[in-house]
Every structure is written in C-alpha cells, then in structure tokens.
C-alpha positions as CSV (number, residue, x, y, z in Angstrom):
1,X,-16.7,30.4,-41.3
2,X,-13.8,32.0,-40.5
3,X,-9.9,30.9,-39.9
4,X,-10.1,30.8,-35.6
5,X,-13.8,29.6,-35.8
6,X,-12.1,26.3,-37.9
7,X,-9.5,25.9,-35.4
8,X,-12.0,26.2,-32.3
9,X,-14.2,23.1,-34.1
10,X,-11.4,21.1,-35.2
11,X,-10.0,21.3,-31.4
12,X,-13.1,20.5,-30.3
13,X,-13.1,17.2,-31.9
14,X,-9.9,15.8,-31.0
15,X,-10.3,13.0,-28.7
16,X,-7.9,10.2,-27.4
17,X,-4.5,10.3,-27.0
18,X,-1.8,10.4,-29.7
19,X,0.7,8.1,-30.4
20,X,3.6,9.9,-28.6
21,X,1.1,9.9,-25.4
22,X,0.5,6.0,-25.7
23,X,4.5,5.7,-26.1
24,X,5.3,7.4,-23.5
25,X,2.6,5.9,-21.0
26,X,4.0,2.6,-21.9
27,X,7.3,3.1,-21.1
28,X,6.5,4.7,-17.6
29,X,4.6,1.9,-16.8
30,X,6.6,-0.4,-17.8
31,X,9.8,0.9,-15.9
32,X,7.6,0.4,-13.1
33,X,6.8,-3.3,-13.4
34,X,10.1,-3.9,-14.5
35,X,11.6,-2.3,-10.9
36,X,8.5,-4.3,-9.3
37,X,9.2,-7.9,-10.8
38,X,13.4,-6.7,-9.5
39,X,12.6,-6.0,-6.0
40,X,9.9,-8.9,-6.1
41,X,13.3,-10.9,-7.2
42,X,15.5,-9.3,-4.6
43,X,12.9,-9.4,-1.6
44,X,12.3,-13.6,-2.8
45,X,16.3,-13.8,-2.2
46,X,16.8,-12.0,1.1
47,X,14.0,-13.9,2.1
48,X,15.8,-17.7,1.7
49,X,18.8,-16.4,3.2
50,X,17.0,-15.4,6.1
51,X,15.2,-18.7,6.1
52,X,18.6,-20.6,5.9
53,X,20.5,-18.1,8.2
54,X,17.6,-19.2,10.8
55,X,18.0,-22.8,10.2
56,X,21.8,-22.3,11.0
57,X,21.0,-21.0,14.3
58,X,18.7,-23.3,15.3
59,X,21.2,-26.1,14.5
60,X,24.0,-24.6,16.4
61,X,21.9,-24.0,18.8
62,X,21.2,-27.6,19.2
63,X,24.6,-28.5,19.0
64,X,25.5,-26.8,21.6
65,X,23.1,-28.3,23.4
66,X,24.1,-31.9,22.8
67,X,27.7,-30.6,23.8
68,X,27.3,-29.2,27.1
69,X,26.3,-32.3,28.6
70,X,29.2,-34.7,27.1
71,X,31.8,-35.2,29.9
C-alpha cells in the first residue's frame, strides 16, 4: 500500500470532534448563556421598576384625586 493510499484510509477513519473542537464549542456556548442569564437579570430589573414606577402613578393619581375636592 502505498504512502497517499495510507493517508486516504487513515482520513477516512477519523470521526468525532477533537478536543480543541469540544473547547472551543463550549466556550461559544457558554458566552451565550452567560449574556442570556445577564439580559434575563437586566430585563427581571427594568421590569420591577416599571412595576413600581406604575404603582407611583396610580397613587398620585389618587391623591390628586382626594385633593381636588378638599375646600
């Protein structure tokens, strides 16, 4: 068998992915999920300020309410 008719059957047999593949995989992904569980974080935030900011409102609102008819 000759030198390039080795190399054909050895590539032929390589299956899988190599260590640097897997390494590298795993970091892309988990730079993803990290910047997922951050904006997951951020988005949970914004959200009880918005909830609070609303509550505010409604409260001034009644306020105001209870103050325009005080002589």
């Amino acid at each position: 068998m000759s030198h390039h008719a080795r190399q054909v059957v050895h590539r032929g047999r390589r299956r899988g992915f190599t260590l640097i593949e897997s390494a590298l995989a795993t970091v892309i992904i988990g730079t993803g999920v990290l910047a997922m569980i951050a904006a997951q974080q951020t988005f949970h935030q914004q959200n009880g300020w918005a909830q609070r900011s609303a509550n505010a409102m409604r409260l001034a609102g009644e306020i105001r309410e209870l103050t325009l008819n005080l002589p």
